[in-house]
C-alpha positions in Angstrom: 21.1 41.2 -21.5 22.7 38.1 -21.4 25.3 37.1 -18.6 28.2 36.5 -19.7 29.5 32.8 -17.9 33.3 32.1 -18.9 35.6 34.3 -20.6 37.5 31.4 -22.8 36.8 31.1 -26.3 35.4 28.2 -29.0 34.1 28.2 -32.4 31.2 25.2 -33.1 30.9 24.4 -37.1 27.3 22.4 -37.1 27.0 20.2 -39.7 23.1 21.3 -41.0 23.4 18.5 -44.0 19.8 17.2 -44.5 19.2 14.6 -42.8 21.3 14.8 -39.8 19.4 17.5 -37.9 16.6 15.6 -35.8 13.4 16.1 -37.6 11.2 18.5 -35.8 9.5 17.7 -33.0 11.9 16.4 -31.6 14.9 17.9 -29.9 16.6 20.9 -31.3 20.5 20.9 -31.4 20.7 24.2 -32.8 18.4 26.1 -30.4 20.4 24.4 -27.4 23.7 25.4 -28.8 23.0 29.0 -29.6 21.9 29.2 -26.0 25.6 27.9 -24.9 27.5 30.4 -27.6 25.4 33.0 -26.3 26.8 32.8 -22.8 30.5 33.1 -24.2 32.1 36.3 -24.8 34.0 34.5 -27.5 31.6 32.0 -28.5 31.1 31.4 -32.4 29.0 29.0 -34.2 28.5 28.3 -37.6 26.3 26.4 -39.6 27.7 24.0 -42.5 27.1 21.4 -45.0 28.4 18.2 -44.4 31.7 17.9 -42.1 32.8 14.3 -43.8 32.4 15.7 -47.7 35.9 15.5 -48.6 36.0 11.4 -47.3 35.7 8.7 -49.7 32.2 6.7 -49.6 32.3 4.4 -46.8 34.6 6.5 -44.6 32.3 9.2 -43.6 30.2 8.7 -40.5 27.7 10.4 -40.7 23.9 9.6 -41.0 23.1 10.6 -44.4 23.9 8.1 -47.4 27.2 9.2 -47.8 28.3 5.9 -47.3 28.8 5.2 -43.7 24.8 5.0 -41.8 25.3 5.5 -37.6 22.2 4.9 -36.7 19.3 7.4 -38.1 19.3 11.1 -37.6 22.3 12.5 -35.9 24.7 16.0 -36.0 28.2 16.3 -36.0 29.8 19.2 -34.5 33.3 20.1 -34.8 34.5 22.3 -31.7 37.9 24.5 -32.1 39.0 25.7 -28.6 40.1 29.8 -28.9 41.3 31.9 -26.7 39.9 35.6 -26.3 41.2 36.6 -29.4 39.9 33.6 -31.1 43.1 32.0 -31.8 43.0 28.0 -31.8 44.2 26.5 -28.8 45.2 22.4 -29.3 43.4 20.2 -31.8 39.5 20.7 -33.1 37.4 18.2 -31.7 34.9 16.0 -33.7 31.5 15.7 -31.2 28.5 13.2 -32.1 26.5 12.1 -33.5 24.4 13.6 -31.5 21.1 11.2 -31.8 19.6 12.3 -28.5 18.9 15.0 -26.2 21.3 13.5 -23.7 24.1 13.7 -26.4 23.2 17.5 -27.1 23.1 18.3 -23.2 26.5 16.7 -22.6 27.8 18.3 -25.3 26.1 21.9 -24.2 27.9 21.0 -20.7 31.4 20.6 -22.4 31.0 23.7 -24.2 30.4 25.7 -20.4 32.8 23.8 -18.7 34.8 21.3 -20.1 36.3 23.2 -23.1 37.5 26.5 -21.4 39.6 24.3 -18.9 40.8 22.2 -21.8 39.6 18.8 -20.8 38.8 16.3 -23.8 35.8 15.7 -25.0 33.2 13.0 -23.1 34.4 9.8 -24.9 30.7 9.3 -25.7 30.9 12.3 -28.1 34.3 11.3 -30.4 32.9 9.4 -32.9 36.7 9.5 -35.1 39.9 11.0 -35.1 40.6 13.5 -37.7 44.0 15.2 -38.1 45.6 13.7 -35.0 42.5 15.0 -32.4 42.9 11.8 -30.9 
């Protein structure tokens, strides 16, 4: 059985649009953050097309041609902070692109830590603001 690490809550939406997963072989961004949800008694994580869909061309920044090319290969997570019951708490948080294993572990590290006491997002991680997350 698992251990369970902090009672607070989130829900992750993971963009799994072709093309911005890393290819395999290299490292794996959904492995790392089922690992993190399974430590939280009210983790959630969902899997989703594209997070920028409803932007116009150009506007999007993700790394598919949609428009708007940061760099190669690269998620986008969206992170709602919940308490217990699952409840939003504050604004959801855009995180990534998350290009490298370094991005993924300081995201996994926010997820443990960070999010539960409500602190913001590394500023590494917020690529845009969308609906006033700031």
């Amino acid at each position: 059985m698992t251990e369970v690490l902090f009672e607070s809550g989130f829900a992750v939406v993971l963009c799994d649009q072709e093309g911005c997963l890393p290819p395999p072989g290299q490292h794996d961004v959904l492995a790392a953050l089922r690992t993190v949800v399974s430590t939280a008694r009210y983790g959630v994580l969902i899997r989703s097309g594209c997070l920028f869909r409803s932007l116009r061309a150009g506007e999007a920044p993700c790394s598919r041609d949609c428009g708007g090319n940061s760099g190669g290969p690269g998620a986008y997570a969206l992170v709602q902070r919940c308490d217990s019951e699952l409840r939003p708490l504050g604004p959801a948080a855009v995180a990534g692109p998350l290009h490298e294993p370094d991005d993924t572990a300081a995201l996994c590290e926010w997820l443990e830590t960070g999010v539960r006491e409500g602190k913001p997002l590394p500023a590494r991680l917020r690529p845009v603001t969308v609906g006033g997350t700031g």
